[in-house]
DOGU-398694 format. One record per residue: residue number from 1; residue in one letter; x, y, z of N, C-alpha, C in turn. Coordinates in pm, whole numbers, plus 32768, in hexadecimal, padded with zeros to 4 digits. Layout:
<nodes>
+-----+-----+------+------+------+------+------+------+------+------+------+
|   n | res |   nX |   nY |   nZ |  caX |  caY |  caZ |   cX |   cY |   cZ |
+-----+-----+------+------+------+------+------+------+------+------+------+
| NUM |   a |    X |    Y |    Z |    X |    Y |    Z |    X |    Y |    Z |
...
+-----+-----+------+------+------+------+------+------+------+------+------+
</nodes>
This chain:
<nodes>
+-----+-----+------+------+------+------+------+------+------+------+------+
|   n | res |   nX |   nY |   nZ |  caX |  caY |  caZ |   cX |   cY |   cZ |
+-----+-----+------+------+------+------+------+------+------+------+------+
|   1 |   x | 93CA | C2D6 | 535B | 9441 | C288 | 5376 | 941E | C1F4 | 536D |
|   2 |   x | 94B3 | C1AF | 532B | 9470 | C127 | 530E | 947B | C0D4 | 53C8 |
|   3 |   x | 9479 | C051 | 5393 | 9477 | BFFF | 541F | 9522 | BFDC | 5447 |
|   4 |   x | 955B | BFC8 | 53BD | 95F3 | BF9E | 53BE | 966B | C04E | 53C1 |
|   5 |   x | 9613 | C0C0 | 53BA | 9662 | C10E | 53B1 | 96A0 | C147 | 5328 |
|   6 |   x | 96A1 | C0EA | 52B5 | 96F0 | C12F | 524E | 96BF | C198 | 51D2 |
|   7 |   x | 9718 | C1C7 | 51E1 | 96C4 | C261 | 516E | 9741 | C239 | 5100 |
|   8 |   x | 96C3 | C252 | 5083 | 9709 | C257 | 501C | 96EA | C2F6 | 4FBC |
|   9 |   x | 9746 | C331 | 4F72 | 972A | C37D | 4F25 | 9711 | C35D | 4E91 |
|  10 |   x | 969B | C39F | 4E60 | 968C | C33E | 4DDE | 96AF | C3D6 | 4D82 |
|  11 |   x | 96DF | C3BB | 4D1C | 973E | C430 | 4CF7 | 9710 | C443 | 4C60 |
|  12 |   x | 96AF | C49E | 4C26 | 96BC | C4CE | 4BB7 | 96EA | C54A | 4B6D |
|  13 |   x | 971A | C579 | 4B40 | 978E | C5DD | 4AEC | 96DA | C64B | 4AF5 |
|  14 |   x | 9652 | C623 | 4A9C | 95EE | C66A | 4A91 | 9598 | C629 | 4ACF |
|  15 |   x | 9571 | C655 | 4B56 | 9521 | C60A | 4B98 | 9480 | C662 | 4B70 |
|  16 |   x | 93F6 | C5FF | 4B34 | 93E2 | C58C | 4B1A | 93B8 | C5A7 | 4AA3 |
|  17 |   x | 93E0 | C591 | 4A33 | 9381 | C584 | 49AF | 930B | C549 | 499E |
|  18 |   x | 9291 | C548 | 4981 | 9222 | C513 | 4991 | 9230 | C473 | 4938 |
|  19 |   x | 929E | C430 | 48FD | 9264 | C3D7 | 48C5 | 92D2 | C37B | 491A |
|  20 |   x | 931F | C3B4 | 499E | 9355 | C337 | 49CD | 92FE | C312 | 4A61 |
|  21 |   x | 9290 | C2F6 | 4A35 | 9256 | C2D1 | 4AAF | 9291 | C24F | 4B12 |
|  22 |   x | 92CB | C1FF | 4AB7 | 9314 | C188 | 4AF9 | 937A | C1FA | 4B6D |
|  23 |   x | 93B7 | C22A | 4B60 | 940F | C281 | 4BB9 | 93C6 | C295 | 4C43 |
|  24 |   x | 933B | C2D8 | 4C16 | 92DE | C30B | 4C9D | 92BB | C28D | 4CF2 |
|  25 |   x | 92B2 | C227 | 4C60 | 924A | C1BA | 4CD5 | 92AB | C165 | 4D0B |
|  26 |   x | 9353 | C167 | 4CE2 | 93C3 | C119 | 4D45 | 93DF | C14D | 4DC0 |
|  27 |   x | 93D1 | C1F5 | 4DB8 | 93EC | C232 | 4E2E | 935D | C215 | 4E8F |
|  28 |   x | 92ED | C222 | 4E59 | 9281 | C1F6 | 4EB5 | 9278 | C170 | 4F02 |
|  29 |   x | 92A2 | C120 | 4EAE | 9263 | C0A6 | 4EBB | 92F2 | C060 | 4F38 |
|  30 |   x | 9331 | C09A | 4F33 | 93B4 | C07E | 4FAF | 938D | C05B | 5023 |
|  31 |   x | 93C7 | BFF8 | 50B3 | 935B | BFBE | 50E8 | 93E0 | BFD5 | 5170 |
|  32 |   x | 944A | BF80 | 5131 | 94BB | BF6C | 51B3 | 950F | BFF8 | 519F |
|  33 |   x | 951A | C049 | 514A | 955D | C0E1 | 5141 | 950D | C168 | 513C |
|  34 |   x | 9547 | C19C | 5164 | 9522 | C212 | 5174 | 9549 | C293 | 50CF |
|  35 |   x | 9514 | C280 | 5067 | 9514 | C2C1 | 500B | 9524 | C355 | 4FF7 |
|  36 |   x | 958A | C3AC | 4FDF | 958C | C415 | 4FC1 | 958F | C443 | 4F64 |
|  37 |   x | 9539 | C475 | 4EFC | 954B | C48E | 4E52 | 959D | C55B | 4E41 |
|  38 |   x | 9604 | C524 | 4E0F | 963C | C5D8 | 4DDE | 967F | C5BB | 4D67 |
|  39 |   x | 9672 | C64A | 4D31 | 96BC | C66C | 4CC2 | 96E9 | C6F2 | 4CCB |
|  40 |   x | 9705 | C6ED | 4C32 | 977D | C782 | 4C2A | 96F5 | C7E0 | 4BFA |
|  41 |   x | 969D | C7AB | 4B94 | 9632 | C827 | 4B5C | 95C4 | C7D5 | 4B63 |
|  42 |   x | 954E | C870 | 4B96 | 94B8 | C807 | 4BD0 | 9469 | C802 | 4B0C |
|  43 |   x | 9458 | C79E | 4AF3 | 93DF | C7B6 | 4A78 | 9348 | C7BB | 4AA1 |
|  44 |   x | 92F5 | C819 | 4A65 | 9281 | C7FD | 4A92 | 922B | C781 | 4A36 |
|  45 |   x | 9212 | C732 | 4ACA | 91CA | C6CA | 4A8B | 915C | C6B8 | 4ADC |
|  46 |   x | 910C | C653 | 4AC2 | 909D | C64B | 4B23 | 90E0 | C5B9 | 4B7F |
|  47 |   x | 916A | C5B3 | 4B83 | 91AD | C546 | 4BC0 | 91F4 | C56F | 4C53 |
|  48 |   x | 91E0 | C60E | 4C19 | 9215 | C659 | 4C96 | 922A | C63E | 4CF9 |
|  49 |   x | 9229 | C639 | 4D5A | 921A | C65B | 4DED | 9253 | C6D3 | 4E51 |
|  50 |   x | 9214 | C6E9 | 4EA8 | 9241 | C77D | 4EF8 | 92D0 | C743 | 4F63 |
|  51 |   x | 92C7 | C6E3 | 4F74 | 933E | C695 | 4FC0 | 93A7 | C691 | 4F73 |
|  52 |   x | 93B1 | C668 | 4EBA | 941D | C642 | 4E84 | 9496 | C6D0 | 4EA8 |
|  53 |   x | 9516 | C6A3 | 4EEC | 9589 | C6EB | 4EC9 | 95C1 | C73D | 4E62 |
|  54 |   x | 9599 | C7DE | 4E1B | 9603 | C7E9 | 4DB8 | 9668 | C81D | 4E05 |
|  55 |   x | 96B1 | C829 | 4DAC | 9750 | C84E | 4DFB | 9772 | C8F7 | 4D94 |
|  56 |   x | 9726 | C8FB | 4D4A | 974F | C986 | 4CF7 | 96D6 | C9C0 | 4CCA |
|  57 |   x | 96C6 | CA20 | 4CCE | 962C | CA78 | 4CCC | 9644 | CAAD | 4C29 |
|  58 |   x | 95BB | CAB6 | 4BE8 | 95D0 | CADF | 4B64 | 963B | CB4F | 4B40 |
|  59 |   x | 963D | CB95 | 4B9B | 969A | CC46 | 4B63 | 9749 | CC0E | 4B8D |
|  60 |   x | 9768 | CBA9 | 4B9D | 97F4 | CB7A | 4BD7 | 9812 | CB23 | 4B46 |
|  61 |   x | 9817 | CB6B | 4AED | 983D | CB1C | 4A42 | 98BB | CB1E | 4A97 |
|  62 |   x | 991B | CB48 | 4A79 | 9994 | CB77 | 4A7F | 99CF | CB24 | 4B07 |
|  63 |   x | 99B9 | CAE2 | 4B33 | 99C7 | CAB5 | 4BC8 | 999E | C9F8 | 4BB2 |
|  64 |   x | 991C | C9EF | 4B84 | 9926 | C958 | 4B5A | 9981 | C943 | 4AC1 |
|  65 |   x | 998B | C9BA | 4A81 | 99D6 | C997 | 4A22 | 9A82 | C958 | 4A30 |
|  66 |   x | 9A87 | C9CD | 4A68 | 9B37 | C99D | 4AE2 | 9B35 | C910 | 4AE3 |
|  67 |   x | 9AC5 | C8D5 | 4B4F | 9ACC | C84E | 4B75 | 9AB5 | C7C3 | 4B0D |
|  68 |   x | 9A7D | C7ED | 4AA7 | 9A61 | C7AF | 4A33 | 9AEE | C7A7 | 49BE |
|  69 |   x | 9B42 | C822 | 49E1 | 9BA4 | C7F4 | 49A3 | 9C41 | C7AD | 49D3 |
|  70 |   x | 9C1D | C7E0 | 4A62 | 9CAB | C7EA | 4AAD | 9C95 | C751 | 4B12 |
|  71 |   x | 9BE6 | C73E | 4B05 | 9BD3 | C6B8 | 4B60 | 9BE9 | C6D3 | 4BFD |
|  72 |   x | 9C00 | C74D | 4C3A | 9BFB | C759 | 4CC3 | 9BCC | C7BF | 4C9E |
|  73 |   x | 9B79 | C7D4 | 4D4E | 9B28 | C825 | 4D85 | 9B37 | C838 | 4E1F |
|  74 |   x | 9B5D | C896 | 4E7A | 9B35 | C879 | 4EDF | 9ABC | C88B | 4F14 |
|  75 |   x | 9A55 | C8A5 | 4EC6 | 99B4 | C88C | 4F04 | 99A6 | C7F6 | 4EE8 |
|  76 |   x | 99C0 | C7D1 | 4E9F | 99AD | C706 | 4E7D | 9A23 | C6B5 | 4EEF |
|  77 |   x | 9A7B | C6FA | 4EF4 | 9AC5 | C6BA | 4F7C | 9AA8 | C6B5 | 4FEB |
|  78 |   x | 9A7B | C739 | 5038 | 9A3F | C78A | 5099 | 9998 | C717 | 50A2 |
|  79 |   x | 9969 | C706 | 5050 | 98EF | C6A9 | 507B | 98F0 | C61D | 508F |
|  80 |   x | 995D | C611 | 5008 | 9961 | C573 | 5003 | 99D1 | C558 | 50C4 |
|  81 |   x | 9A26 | C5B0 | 50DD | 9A60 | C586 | 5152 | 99FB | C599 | 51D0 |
|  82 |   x | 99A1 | C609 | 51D4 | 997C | C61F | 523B | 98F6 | C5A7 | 5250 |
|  83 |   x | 98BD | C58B | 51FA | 984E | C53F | 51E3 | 9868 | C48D | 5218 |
|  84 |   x | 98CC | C478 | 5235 | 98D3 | C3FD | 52BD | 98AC | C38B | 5235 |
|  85 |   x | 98C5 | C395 | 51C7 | 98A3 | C336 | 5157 | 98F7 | C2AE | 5135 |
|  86 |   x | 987E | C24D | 5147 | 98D3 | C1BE | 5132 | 990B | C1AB | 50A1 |
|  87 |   x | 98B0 | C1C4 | 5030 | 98C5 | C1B0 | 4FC9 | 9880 | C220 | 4F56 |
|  88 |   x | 98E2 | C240 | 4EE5 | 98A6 | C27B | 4E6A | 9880 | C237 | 4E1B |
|  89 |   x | 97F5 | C23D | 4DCF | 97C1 | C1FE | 4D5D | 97A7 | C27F | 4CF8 |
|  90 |   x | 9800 | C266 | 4C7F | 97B6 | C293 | 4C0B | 97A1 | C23C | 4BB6 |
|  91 |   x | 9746 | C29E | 4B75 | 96EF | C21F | 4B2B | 96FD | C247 | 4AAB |
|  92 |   x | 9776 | C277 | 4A66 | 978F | C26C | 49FA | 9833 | C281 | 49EF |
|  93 |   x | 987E | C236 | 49C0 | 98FE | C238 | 499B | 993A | C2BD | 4996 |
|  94 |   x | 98FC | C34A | 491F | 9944 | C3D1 | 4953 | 992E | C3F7 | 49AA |
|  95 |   x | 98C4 | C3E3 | 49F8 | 989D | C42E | 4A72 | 991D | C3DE | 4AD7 |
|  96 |   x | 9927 | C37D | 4AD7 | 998B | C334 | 4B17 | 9A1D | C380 | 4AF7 |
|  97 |   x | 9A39 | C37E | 4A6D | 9AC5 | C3D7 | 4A6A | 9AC4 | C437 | 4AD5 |
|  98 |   x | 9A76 | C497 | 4AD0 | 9A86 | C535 | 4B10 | 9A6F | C4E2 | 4BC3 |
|  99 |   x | 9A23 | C48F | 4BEB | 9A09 | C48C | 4C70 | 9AAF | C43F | 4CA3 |
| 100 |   x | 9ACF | C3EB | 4C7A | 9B29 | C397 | 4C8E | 9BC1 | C3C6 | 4CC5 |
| 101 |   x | 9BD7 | C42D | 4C58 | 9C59 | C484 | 4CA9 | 9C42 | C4BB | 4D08 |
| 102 |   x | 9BF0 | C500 | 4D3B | 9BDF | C51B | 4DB6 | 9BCB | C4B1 | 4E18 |
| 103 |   x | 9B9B | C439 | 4E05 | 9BA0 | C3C9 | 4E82 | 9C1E | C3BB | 4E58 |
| 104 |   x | 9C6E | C395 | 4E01 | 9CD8 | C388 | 4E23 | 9D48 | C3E2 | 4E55 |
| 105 |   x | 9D37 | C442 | 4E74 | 9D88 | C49E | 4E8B | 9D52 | C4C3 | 4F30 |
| 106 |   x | 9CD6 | C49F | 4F4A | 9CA0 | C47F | 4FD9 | 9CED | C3F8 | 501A |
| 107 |   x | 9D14 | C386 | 4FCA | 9D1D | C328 | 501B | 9D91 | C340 | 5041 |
| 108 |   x | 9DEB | C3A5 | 5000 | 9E8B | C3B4 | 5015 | 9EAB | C42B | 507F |
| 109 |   x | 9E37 | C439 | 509A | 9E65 | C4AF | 5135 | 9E61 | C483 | 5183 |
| 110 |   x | 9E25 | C3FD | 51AE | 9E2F | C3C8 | 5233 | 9E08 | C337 | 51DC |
| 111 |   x | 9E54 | C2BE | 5259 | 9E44 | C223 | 5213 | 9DDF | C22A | 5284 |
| 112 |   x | 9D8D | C255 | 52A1 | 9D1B | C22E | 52FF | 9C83 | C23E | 527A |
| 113 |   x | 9CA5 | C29F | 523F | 9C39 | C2BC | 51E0 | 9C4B | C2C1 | 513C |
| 114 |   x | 9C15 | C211 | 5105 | 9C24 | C21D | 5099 | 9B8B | C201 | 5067 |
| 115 |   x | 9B87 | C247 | 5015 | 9ADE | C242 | 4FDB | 9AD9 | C206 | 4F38 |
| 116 |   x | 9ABD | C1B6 | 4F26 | 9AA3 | C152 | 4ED7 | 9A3E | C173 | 4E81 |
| 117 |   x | 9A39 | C18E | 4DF2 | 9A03 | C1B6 | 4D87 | 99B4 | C141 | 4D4C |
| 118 |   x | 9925 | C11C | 4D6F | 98FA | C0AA | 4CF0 | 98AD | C0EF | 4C7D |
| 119 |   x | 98C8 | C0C8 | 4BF2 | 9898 | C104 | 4B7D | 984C | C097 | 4B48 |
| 120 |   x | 97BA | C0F2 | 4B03 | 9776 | C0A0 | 4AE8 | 9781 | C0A8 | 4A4F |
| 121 |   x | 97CB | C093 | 49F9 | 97BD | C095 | 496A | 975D | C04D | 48FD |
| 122 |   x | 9701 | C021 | 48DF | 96C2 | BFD5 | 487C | 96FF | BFCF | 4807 |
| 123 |   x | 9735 | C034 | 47E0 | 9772 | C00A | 471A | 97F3 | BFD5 | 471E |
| 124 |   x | 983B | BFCD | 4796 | 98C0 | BFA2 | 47AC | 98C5 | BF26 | 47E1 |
| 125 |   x | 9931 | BEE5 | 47DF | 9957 | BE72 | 47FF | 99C1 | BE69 | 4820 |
| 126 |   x | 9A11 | BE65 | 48A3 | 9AAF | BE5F | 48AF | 9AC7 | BDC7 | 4858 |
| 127 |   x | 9B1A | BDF8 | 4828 | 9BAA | BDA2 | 47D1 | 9BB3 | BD25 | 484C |
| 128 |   x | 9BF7 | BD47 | 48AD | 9C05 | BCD3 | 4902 | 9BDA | BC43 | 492E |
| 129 |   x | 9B57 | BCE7 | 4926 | 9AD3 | BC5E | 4967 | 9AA1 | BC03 | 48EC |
| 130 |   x | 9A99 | BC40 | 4875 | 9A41 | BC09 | 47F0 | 9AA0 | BBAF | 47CD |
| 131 |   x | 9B20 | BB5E | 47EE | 9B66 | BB1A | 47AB | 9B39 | BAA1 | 47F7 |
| 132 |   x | 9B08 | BAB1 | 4888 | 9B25 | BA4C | 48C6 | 9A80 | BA2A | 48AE |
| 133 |   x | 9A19 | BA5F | 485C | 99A5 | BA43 | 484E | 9979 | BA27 | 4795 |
| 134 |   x | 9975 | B9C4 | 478B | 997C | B9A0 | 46F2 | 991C | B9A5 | 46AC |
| 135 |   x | 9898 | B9DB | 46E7 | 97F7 | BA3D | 4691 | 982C | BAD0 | 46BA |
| 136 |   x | 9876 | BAFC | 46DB | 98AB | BB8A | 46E1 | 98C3 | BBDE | 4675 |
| 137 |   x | 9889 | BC54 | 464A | 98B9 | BC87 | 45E4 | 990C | BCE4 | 461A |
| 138 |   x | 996D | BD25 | 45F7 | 99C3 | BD6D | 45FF | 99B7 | BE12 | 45A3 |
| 139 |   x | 997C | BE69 | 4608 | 9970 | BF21 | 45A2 | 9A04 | BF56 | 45D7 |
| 140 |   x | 9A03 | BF9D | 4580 | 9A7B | BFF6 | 458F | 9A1A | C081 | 4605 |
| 141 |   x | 9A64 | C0C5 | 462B | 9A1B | C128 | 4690 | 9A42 | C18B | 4647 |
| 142 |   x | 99BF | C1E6 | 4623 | 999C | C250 | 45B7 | 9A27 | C2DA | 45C3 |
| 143 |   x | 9A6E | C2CC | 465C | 9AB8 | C348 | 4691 | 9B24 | C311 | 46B8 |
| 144 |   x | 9B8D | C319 | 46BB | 9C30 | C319 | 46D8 | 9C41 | C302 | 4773 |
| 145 |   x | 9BF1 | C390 | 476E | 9BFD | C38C | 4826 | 9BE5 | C31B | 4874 |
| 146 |   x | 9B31 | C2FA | 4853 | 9B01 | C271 | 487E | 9B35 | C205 | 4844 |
| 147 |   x | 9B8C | C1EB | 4805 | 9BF0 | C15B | 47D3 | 9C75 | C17C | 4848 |
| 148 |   x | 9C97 | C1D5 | 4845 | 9D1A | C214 | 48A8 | 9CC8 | C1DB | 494A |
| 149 |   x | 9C67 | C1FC | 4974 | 9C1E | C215 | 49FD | 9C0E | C188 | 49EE |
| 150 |   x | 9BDE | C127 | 49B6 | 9BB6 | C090 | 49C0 | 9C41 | C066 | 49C0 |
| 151 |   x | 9C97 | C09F | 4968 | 9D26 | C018 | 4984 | 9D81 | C01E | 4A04 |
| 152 |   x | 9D6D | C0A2 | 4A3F | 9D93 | C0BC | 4AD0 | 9D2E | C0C3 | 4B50 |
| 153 |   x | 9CBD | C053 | 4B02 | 9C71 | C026 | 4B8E | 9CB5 | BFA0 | 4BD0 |
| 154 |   x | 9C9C | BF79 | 4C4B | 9CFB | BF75 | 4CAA | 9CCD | BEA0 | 4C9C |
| 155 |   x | 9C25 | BECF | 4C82 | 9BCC | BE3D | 4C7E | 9B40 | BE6E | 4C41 |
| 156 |   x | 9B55 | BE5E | 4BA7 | 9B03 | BE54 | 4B73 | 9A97 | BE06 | 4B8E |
| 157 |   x | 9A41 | BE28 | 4B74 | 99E5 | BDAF | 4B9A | 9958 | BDC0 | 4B22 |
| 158 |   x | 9925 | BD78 | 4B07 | 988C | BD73 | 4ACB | 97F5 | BD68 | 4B09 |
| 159 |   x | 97CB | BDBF | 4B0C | 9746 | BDDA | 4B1C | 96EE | BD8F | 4AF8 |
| 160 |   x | 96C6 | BDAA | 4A57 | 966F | BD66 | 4A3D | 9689 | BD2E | 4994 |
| 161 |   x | 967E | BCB8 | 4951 | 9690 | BCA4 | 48D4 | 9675 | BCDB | 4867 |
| 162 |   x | 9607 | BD37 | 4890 | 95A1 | BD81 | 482E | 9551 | BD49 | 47D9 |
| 163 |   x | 9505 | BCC4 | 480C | 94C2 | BC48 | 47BA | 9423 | BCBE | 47EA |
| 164 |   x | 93C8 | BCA7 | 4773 | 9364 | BCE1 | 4771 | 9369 | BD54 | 474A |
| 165 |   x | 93CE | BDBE | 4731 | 93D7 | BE57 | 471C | 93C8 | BE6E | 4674 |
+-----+-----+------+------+------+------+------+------+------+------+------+
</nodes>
């Protein structure tokens, strides 16, 4: 437990592929939050961990598939509500599509609990923000969904420029 109390869920669709180590070492390296890493399917990596959250066991095709198309789940509701969570981070724009309706559909059962989605995208750039920044390049976002999910964020915001990548 942190010192300030806040837990965040850090949210990947395939929790952990071995080449996003940046993922492992944001959730490690957390100092004032309390980090919870889950996903929908475990990959074996050597990024593993015995702590990370899955939410669907290999033989449940048919069950994360549901949630992958329909975007609700009540095992992803059921944790994300019970889990006392300040904030969701995914760290990639689709993973953000699929997590997002469910916080939003959490914040609308009670105005006491709205849980706040930050996405970490690198190949994207909200429209918004890149106008008001004039070394900004501007990508189109590879998926519909994630152009749909960024234009109905609430406060976009930017991370990082992607200078050095």
């Amino acid at each position: 437990m942190t010192l300030n109390g806040r837990r965040v869920a850090v949210w990947r669709w395939r929790w952990l592929p071995g080449g996003e180590t940046f993922v492992r070492n944001h959730v490690t390296s957390l100092r004032r939050w309390e980090a919870v890493p889950f996903g929908a399917k475990r990959v074996d990596s050597p990024l593993a961990a015995p702590d990370d959250v899955i939410l669907f066991g290999p033989r449940e095709r048919l069950t994360r598939g549901l949630f992958d198309v329909t975007g609700w789940s009540p095992r992803v509701r059921r944790f994300l509500a019970d889990g006392d969570f300040d904030l969701v981070h995914a760290h990639f724009g689709l993973d953000a599509v699929v997590i997002a309706l469910i916080c939003r559909r959490l914040g609308g059962l009670s105005h006491q609990y709205l849980l706040p989605v930050v996405i970490l995208e690198i190949e994207v750039v909200i429209r918004s923000v890149a106008r008001s920044m004039s070394s900004a390049v501007v990508q189109r976002p590879r998926d519909s969904r994630t152009a749909d999910r960024l234009r109905s964020a609430g406060r976009p915001i930017a991370v990082s420029t992607g200078e050095g990548w």
